[in-house]
N, C-alpha and C positions, 0 to 999 in steps of 0.2 A: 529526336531520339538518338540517341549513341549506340551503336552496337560496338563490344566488346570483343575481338575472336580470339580471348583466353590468352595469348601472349603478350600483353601488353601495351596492345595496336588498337586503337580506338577510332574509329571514323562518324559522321555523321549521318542521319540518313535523310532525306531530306523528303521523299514521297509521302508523307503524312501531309506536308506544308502544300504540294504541289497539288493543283485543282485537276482532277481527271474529266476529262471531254468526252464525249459522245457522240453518236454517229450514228444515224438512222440510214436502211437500204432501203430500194425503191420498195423491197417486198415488205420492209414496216418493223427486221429485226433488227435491234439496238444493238449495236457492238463499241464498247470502250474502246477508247483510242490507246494504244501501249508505244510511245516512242522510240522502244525495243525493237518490235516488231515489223511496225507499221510506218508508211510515208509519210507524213501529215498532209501535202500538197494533192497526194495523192487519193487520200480520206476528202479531204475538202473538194476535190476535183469531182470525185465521185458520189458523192452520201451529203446528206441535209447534217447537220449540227444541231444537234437537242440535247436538252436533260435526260439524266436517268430514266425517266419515265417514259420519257417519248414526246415531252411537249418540248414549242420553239424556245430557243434561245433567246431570251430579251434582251437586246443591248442596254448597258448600264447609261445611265444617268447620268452625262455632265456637267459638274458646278460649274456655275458662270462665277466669274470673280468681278467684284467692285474695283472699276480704273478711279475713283474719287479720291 
């Protein structure tokens, strides 16, 4: 997305591309992780890492690559 600020100055925005993470407290409310804001070390140190919804995190999938 470009945003435009009417003088001729155009920048990128890049938060639509960026995946937002999440953050389950021991009491069970989800709070979005905002790199503004928030630590991340300090999220992770603290709080579980879930989806939106509140389930775990599944680690992705590594292709194994053919040495042949």
């Amino acid at each position: 997305m470009i945003n435009d600020d009417g003088r001729g100055n155009s920048r990128l925005l890049f938060k639509e591309n960026r995946m937002s993470r999440y953050f389950k407290k021991p009491n069970g409310v989800i709070v979005e992780y905002d790199e503004k804001k928030y630590d991340l070390k300090s999220f992770q140190d603290r709080f579980e890492e879930c989806n939106a919804d509140g389930s775990k995190v599944e680690p992705k999938a590594k292709v194994k690559k053919d040495d042949k």
